[in-house]
C-alpha positions in Angstrom: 189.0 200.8 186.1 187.3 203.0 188.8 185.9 206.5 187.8 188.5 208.1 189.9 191.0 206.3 187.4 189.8 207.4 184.8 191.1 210.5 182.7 188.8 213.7 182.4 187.9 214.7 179.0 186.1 218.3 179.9 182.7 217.0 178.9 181.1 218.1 182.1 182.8 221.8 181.8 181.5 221.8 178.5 178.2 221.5 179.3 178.5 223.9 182.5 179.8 226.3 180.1 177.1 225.9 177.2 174.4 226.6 179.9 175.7 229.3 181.2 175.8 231.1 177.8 172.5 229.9 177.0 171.1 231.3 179.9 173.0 234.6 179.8 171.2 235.2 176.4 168.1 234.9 177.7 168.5 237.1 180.9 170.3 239.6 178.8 167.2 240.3 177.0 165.4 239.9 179.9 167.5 242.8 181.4 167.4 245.0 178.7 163.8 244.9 178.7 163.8 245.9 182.3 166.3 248.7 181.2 163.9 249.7 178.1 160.8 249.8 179.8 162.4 251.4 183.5 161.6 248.0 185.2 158.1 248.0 184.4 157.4 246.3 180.5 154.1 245.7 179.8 152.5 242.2 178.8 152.6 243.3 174.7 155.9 244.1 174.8 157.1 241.0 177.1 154.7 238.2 176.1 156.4 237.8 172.3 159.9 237.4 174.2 158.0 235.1 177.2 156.6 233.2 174.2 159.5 232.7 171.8 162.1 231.9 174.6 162.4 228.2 173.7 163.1 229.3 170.1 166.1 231.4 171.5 167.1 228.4 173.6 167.6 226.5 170.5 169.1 228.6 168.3 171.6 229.4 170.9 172.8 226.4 171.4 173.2 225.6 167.9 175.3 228.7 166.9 177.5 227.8 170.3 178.2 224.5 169.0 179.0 225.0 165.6 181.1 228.1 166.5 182.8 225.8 169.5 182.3 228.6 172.0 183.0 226.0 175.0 186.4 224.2 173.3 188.8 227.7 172.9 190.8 227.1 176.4 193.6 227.2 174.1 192.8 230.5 172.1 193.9 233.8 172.6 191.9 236.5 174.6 191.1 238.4 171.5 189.6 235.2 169.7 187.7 234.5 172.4 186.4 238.1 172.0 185.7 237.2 168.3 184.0 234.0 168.9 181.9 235.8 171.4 180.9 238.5 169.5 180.3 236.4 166.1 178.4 233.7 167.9 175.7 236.8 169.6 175.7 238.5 166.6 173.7 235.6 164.5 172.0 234.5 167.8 170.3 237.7 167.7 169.8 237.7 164.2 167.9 234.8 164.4 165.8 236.2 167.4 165.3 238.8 164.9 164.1 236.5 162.0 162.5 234.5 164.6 160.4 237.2 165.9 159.3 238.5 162.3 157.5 235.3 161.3 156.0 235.2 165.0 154.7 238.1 164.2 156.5 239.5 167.5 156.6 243.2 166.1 156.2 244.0 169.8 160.2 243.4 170.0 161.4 246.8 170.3 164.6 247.3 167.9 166.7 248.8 171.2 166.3 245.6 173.2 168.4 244.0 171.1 171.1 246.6 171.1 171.2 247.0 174.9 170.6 242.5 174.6 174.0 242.2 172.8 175.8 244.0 174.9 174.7 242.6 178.4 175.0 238.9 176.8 178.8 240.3 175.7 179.9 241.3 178.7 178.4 238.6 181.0 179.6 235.9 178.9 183.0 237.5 178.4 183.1 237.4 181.8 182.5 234.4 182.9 185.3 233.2 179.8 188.1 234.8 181.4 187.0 233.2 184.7 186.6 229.9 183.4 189.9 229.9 181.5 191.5 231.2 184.5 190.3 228.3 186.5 191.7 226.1 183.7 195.1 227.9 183.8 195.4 227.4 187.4 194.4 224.1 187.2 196.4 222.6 184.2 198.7 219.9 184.9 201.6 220.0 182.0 202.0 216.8 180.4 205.4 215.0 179.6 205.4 214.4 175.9 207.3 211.6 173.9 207.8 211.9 170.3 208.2 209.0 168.0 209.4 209.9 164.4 211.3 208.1 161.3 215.1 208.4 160.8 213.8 210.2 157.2 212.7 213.1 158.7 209.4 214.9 160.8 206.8 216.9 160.3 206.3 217.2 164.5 209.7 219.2 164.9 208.4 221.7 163.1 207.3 225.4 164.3 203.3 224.6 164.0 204.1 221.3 166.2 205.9 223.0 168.7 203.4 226.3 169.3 200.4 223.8 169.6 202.1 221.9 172.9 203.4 225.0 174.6 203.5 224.9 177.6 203.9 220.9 178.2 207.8 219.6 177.8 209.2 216.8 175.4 210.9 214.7 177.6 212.2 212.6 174.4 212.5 211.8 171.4 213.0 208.2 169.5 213.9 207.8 165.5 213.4 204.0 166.5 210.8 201.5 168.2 212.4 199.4 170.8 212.2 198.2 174.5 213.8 201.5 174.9 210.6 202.8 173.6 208.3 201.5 175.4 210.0 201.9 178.9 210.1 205.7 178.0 205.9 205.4 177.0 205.6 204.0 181.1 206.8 207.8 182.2 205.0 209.8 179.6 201.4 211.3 179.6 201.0 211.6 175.7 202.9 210.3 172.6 203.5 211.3 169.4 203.9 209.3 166.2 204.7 210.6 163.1 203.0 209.5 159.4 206.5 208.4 158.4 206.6 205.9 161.0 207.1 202.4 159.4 202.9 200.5 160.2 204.3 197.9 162.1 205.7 200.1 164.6 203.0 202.0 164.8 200.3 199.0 164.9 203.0 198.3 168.1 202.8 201.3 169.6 199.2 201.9 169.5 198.4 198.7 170.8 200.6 199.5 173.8 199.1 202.9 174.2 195.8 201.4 174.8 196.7 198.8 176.7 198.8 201.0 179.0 196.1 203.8 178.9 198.3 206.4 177.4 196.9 208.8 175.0 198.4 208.7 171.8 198.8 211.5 169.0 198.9 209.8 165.0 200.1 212.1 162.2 197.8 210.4 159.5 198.3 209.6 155.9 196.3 208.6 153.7 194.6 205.5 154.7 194.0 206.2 157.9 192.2 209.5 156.7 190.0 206.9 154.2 189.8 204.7 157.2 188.0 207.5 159.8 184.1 207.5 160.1 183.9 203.9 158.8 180.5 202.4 159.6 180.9 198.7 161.3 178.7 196.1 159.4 179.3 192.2 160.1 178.1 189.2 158.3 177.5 186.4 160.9 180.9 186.7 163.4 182.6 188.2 160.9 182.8 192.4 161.7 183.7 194.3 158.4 184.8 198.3 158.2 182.4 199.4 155.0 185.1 202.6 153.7 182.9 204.5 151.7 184.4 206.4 148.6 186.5 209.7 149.0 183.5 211.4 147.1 180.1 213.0 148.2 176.7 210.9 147.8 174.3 212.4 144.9 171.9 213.6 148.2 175.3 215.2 149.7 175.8 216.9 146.2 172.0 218.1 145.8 171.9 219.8 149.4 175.5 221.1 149.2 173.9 222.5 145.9 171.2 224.1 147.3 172.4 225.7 150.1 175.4 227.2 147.8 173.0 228.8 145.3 171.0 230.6 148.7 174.1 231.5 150.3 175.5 233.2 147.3 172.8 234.4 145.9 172.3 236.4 149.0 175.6 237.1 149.9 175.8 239.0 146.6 172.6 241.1 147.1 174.0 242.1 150.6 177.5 242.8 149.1 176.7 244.6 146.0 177.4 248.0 147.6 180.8 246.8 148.4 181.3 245.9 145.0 180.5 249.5 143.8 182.9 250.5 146.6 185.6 249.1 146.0 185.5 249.0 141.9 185.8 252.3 142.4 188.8 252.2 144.8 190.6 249.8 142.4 189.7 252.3 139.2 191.1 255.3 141.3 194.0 254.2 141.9 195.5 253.0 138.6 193.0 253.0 136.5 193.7 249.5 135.4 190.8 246.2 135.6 188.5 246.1 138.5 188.0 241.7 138.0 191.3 240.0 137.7 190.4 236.4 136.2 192.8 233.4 136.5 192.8 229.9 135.7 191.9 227.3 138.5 191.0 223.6 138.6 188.2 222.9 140.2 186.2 219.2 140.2 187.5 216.7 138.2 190.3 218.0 137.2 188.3 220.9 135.2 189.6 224.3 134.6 187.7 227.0 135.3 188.2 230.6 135.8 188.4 232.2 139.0 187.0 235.9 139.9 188.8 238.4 142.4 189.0 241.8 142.7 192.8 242.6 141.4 195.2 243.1 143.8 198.0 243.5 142.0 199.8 246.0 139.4 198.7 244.8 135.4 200.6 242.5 134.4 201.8 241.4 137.6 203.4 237.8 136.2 204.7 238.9 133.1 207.8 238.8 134.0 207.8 236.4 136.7 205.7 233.8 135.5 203.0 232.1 137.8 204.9 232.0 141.3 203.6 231.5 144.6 202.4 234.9 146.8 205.1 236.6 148.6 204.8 238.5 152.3 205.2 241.8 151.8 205.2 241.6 147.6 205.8 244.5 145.9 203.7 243.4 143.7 200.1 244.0 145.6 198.9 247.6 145.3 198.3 249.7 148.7 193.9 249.0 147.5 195.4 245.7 147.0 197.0 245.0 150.6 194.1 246.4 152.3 191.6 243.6 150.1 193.9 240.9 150.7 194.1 241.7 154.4 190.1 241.9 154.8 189.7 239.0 152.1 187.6 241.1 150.5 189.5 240.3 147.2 187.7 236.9 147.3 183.9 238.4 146.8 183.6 237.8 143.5 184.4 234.6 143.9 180.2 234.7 145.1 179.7 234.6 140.9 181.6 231.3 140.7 179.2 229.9 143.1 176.3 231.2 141.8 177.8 230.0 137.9 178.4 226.4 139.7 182.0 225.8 139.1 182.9 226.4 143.1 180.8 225.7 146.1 180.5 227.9 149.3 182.6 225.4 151.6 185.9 223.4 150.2 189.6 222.7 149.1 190.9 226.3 148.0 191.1 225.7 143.8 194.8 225.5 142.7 196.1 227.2 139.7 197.3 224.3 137.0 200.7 225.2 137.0 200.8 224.2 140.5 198.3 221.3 140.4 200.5 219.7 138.4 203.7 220.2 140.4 202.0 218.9 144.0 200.7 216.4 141.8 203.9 214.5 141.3 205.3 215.8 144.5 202.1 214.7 147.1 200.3 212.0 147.0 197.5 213.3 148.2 196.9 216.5 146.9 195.6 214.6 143.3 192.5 213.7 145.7 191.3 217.0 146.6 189.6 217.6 143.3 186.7 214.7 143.8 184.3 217.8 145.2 184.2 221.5 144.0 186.6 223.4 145.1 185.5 226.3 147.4 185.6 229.5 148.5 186.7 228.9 152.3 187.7 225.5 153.9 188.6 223.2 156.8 192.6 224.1 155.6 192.2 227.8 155.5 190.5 227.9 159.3 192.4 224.9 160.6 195.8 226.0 158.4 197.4 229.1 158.1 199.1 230.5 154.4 202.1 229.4 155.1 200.9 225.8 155.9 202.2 223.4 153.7 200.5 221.9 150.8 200.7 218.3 152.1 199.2 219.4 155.5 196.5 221.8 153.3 195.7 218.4 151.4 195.2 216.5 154.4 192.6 218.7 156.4 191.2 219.1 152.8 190.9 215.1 152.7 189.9 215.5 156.2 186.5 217.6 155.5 185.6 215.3 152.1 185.7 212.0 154.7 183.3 213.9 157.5 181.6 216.5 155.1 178.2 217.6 156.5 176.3 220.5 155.7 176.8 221.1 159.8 180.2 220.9 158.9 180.4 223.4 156.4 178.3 226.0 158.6 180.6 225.6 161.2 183.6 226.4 158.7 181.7 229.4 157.4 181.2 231.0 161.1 184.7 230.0 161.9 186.0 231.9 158.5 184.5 234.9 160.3 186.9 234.3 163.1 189.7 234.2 161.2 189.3 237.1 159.0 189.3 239.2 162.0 192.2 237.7 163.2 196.0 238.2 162.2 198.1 235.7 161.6 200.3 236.3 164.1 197.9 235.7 166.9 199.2 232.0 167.2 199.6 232.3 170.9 203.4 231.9 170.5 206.2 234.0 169.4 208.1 232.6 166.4 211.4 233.4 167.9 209.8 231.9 170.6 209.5 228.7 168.8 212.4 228.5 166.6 214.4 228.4 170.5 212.5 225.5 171.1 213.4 223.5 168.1 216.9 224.4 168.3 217.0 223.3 171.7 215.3 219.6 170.9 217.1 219.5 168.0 220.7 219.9 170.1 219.0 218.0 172.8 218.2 214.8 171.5 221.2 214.7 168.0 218.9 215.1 165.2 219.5 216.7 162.0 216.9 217.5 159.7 
């Protein structure tokens, strides 16, 4: 294949893009020095920043990576503005930190306010141009979709608002010569989990052969299957599938950094929690902490801390059901918590106690355990680590995601856990709690057209 041939993957924007940033942080302290000091700072105030710049290089690049700054061509305007803004925010921290044990006390406390705001706006800048470009410059793609006769879980809502913009051109409930004359005139396929593995095994092979890229809906052992390390024995190669589990050295660090994180988190909080105790007591004098049963490693039950949100007594009635939009339920103190997530503080003590850890699968109540137990295959996996206070499912999911989906992006971050991995799902929790739900990028009405239309389209029921 010639390089011309060959398909474009971004990697070269990518790294345009991560160099621009990095160099807009620099030159937007640089110009806020200028600004400071009317054009003319002198060598104690400017050496410390002159000296420390490859300190800043680094740390900028690492919070860029983890927070994805150059992969959100598909985001919203306003999370770009998040990511942005988030991403700055603990770069200059850093420069902060950085600074201190340098012993660069010379930093002047304004450079980094006028700083954040010359890196924001050159950086947001040059975002909305390079998504611009991208826009003008996007190609849609023709799309086939290969599912079971049982059902799908790609003509769904989430499916369809993630490949707006590009157009199914078909469907196929079966694998056939039909098939594969309708993968010739395609740019991407889809195959669905519920696809028998011999058609599958088919189709990918053609895929690559053909040079197609191809779209798998896992289950479960292709989730066990991905970042298998290749050893070989003479000519014989083998795939070494380690256990859905964390190594003892994975458990000690995940420990560590758990017990730092919420040990300070708490310290920096505990005005909040004086705050809004006080809100809570106000408003119907009932309990501040609202405790509740959740399973948590193992299978063991534990129980969970929150700020209440509802009215005492909430379930007595109802028995343990699911959350409801707009429930009556939730007090107004309550709605305003649940919307911030600042119901979920306390959940800090649980940390700190050991029975949850900063990063992993949300902890289920047992009632419903049990139920997704029997139902999912899948889900009974989740409880080989700690369950935890944020995870892959709540910044890759959404709460209306189903459980089988939340248990496979929950699988997902077992298989490639890291403690790079877990920062990057804390800065990205950021993100989302500044973010409504809503901001999907498509209408729901929107969508629900779409399906209808396939649906009608193509003769399927489901």
């Amino acid at each position: 294949m010639h390089f011309s041939e060959a398909k474009r993957d971004g990697t070269f924007l990518k790294f345009f893009e991560l160099v621009l940033y990095v160099m807009f942080v620099i030159l937007g302290f640089y110009i806020s020095f200028l600004i400071r000091f009317r054009g003319d700072p002198s060598p104690i105030n400017i050496d410390p920043f002159y000296n420390n710049i490859p300190y800043i290089v680094i740390a900028s690049v690492f919070i860029f990576y983890i927070a994805g700054i150059t992969s959100t061509y598909k985001e919203s305007l306003f999370e770009n503005m998040l990511i942005i803004a988030v991403s700055l925010f603990l770069i200059n921290v850093i420069t902060i930190a950085v600074m201190f044990f340098n012993r660069g006390f010379a930093f002047p406390r304004s450079i980094f306010i006028i700083g954040f705001i010359i890196q924001y706006v050159l950086i947001l800048f040059s975002k909305i141009m390079i998504l611009q470009y991208i826009k003008r410059n996007y190609q849609p793609q023709s799309i086939l979709i290969i599912v079971s006769k049982e059902g799908s879980n790609l003509i769904t809502e989430d499916f369809l608002s993630g490949i707006k913009g590009n157009k199914v051109e078909s469907i196929c409930k079966t694998v056939d010569q039909n098939t594969y004359r309708l993968i010739d005139k395609v740019d991407q396929v889809y195959i669905d989990s519920n696809v028998s593995n011999e058609d599958k095994m088919d189709v990918i092979q053609y895929c690559s052969i053909h040079n197609k890229t191809l779209y798998v809906v896992p289950n479960l052992p292709e989730i066990v299957l991905m970042s298998s390390k290749v050893k070989n024995y003479g000519d014989i190669i083998l795939l070494k599938v380690e256990p859905l589990s964390l190594s003892f050295e994975q458990k000690v660090m995940k420990r560590v950094m758990d017990l730092v994180l919420s040990v300070i988190g708490l310290i920096l909080t505990s005005p909040l929690f004086l705050v809004i105790a006080l809100m809570i007591k106000l408003e119907d004098k009932g309990p501040v902490f609202y405790k509740q049963e959740r399973v948590t490693e193992n299978n063991k039950i534990f129980e969970l801390y929150k700020f209440r949100t509802m009215k005492v007594d909430a379930e007595q009635y109802t028995g343990p059901i699911l959350a409801l939009k707009d429930d009556p339920r939730v007090t107004r103190v309550g709605r305003f918590l649940r919307t911030t997530r600042l119901d979920e503080l306390p959940q800090l003590i649980n940390v700190l106690k050991g029975e949850m850890s900063i990063v992993g699968p949300r902890p289920e109540r047992p009632h419903f355990a049990e139920k997704f137990n029997k139902e999912i295959e899948m889900f009974k996996y989740r409880v080989f680590v700690k369950a935890g206070i944020t995870g892959l499912a709540q910044i890759l999911g959404k709460y209306t995601t189903s459980p089988e989906n939340k248990a496979k992006l929950d699988l997902l971050y077992i298989k490639n856990y890291s403690l790079l991995l877990d920062m990057r799902i804390i800065i990205n929790t950021l993100k989302v709690i500044l973010k409504k739900e809503s901001s999907m990028g498509v209408q729901e009405d929107d969508v629900q057209d779409i399906k209808t239309r396939l649906l009608e389209q193509f003769n399927i029921k489901y």
